[in-house]
N, C-alpha and C positions, 0 to 999 in steps of 0.2 A: 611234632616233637623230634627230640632231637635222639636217633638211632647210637652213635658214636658211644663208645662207653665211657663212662666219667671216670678218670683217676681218682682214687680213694675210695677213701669209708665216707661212707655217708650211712643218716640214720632218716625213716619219712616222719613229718613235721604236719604229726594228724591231729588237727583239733578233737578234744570226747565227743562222741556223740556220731561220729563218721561211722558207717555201715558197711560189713563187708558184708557181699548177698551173693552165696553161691546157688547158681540155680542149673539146672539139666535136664535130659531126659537118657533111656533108655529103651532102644529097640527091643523090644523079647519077641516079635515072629518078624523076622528080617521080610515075608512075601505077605504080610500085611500091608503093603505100600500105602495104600486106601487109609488106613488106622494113621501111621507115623506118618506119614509127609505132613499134614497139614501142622502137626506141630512141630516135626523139624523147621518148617519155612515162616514159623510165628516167631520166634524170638529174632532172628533177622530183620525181619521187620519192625519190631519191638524196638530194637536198638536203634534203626537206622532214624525212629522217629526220635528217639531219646538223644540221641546226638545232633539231630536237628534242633530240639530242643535244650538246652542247657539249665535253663531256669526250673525245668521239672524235678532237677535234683542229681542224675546218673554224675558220676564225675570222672568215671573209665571202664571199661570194660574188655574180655578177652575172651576168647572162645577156644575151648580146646577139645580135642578127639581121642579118643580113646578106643576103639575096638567098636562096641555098639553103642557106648557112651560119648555122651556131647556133654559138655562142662561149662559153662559162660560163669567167670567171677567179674562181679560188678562190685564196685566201690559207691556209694549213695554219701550225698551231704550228710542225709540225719535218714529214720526211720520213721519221721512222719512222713516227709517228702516221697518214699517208697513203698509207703501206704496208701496216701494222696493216689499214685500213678499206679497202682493194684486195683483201685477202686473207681477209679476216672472214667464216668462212660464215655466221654470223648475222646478217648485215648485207645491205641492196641490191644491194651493188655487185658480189659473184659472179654471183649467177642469174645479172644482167643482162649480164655478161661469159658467160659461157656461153650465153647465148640468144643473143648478138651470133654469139657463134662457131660456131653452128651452125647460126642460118639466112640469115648473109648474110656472113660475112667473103671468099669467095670468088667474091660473083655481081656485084659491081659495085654493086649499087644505092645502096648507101648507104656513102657513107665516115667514119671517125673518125680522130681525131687526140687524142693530147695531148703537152705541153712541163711540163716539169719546173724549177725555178730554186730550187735552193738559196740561199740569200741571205746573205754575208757582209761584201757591200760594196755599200751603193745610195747612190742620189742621188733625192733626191725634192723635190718643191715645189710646194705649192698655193697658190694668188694668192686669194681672195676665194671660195673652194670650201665647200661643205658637209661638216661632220665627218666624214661615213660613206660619204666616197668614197676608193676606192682605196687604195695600202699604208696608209696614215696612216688612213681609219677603222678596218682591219682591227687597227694597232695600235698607235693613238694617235697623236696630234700633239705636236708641240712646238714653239716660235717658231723661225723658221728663222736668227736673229740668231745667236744661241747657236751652230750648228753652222756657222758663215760667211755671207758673202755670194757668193761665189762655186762654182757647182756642181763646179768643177775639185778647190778648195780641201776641199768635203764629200767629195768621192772620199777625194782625199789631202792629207792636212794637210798636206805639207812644197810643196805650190803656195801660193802667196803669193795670199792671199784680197784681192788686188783685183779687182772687180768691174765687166763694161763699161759696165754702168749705174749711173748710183749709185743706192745702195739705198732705201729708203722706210721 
């Protein structure tokens, strides 16, 4: 993908039904090593399969750090498709739910988390961004002209798309 940042407004051009799927963990005894590695080094591998595969559904993903926290926001086709590959014994992501659940869901040491977003109604806007960041690299761009100048107005059209800046 292309790094360069694109001039303008652009708005991402997300069919309903796109899945935003924040998922994580967090360390809580940083000298449990034995506890957290094994799931710090599952989603790595999770992805690397998921990006091998395309057709399983992922359509981007990022990984971020945070202090003890680890963030990976994943963009999915739809939410069957991220069901599908939750559930797939032939896939990463059981073991590694099972190894989670039986050597540390109960001890404290390591927490996970994840958030699910169905998507039927967004608002998005990138100023001067690179293609391949966030919903819009996951699923296209489009000039943000076209869908309003006002982010109220892209929610819902019957808001009167004036804008408190004017637009550029």
């Amino acid at each position: 993908m292309r790094r360069t940042p694109l001039a303008g407004r652009m708005t991402a051009d997300t069919p309903p039904g796109t899945v935003v799927f924040l998922i994580g963990m967090r360390i809580n005894r940083l000298r449990k090593l034995r506890q957290w590695l094994p799931v710090a080094t599952a989603m790595p591998r999770m992805l690397r399969e998921l990006v091998a595969q395309p057709d399983l559904g992922l359509l981007s993903a990022r990984t971020y750090v945070s202090g003890r926290t680890v963030l990976t926001v994943q963009y999915w086709r739809s939410a069957e498709d991220l069901d599908r590959y939750a559930r797939a014994r032939d896939h990463a992501h059981l073991p590694a739910w099972r190894d989670f659940n039986l050597r540390t869901r109960d001890n404290g040491d390591v927490g996970i988390f994840h958030e699910t977003y169905v998507l039927d109604r967004q608002e998005t806007v990138y100023v001067n961004m690179p293609q391949d960041f966030g919903l819009g690299g996951a699923t296209g761009l489009v000039p943000l002209a076209g869908r309003g100048q006002r982010a109220a107005h892209r929610l819902d059209p019957a808001v009167p798309d004036v804008p408190a800046v004017p637009p550029y």
